[in-house]
N, C-alpha and C positions, 0 to 999 in steps of 0.2 A: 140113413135115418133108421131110428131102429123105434121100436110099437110103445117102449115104455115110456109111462109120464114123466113130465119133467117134476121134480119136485125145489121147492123155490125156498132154501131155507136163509133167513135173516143174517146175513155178517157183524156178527157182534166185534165189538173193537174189545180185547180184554185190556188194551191199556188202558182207556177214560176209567177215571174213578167217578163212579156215580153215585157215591156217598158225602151228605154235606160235609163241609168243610168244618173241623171239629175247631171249636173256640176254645182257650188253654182254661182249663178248670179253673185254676187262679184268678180269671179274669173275674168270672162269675163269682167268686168269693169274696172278691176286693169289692166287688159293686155290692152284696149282700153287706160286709164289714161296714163301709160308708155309711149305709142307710141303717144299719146297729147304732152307728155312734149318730148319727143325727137324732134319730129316736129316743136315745139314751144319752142326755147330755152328761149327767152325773156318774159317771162311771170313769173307772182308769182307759184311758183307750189302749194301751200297752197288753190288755189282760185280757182285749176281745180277739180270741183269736182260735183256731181251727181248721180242722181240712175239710168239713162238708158244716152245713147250715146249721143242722141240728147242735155241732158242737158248739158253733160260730152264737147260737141263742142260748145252750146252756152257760156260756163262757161270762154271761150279761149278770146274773147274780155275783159272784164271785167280784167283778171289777166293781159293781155297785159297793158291795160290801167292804172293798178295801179304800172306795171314792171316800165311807162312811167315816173309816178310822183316822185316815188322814184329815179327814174335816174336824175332827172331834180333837185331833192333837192339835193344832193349828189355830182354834177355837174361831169367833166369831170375826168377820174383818172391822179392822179399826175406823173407829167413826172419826170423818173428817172434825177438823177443829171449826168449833164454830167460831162465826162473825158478825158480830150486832149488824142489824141491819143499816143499812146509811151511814155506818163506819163512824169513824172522832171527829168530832165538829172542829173543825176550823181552831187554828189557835190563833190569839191576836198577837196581831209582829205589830211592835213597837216602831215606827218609823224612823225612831231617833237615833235607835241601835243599827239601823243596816248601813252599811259600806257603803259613800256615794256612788259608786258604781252602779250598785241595786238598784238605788231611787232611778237613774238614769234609765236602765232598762225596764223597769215596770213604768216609769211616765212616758216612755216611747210607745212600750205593749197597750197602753191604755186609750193611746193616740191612736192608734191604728184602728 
């Protein structure tokens, strides 16, 4: 045994990486992208695009702007055709004109 102290030093592992676990950048842009166009319904979604955020928001004028022209070439969407309400009355069938057969299944349909 010999007089000097023991001194007690810590076994670090240098293999463990003890830095979190980094998420691909991409990730994080696609999740900003998404919530761009949800935000932004009117815009090209094609146009929103970017490698960091701030591009990814400037990018929302420009796709706004081209949503614009394309609206304006295109012009207003077409009005469905209208229909009278309660549609064509009824027309009167002549009972004299239909095919015995007719009479037969409308006096059955009637029966029922």
């Amino acid at each position: 045994m010999t007089n000097e102290p023991e001194i007690n030093t810590p076994i670090i592992d240098e293999t463990v990486d003890t830095a979190e676990p980094e998420s691909p950048a991409g990730t994080d842009l696609d999740a900003v992208r998404e919530l761009v166009l949800r935000a932004h319904p009117d815009v090209v979604p094609e146009l929103i695009a970017g490698d960091s955020v701030g591009a990814l928001l400037a990018s929302v004028e420009p796709a706004r702007a081209a949503w614009q022209q394309i609206a304006e070439r295109i012009g207003p969407p077409a009005a469905p055709p209208s229909v009278p309400a309660g549609g064509q009355p009824a027309a009167a069938v002549d009972p004299d004109r239909l095919p015995t057969s007719e009479k037969i299944r409308r006096g059955l349909a009637r029966n029922r």
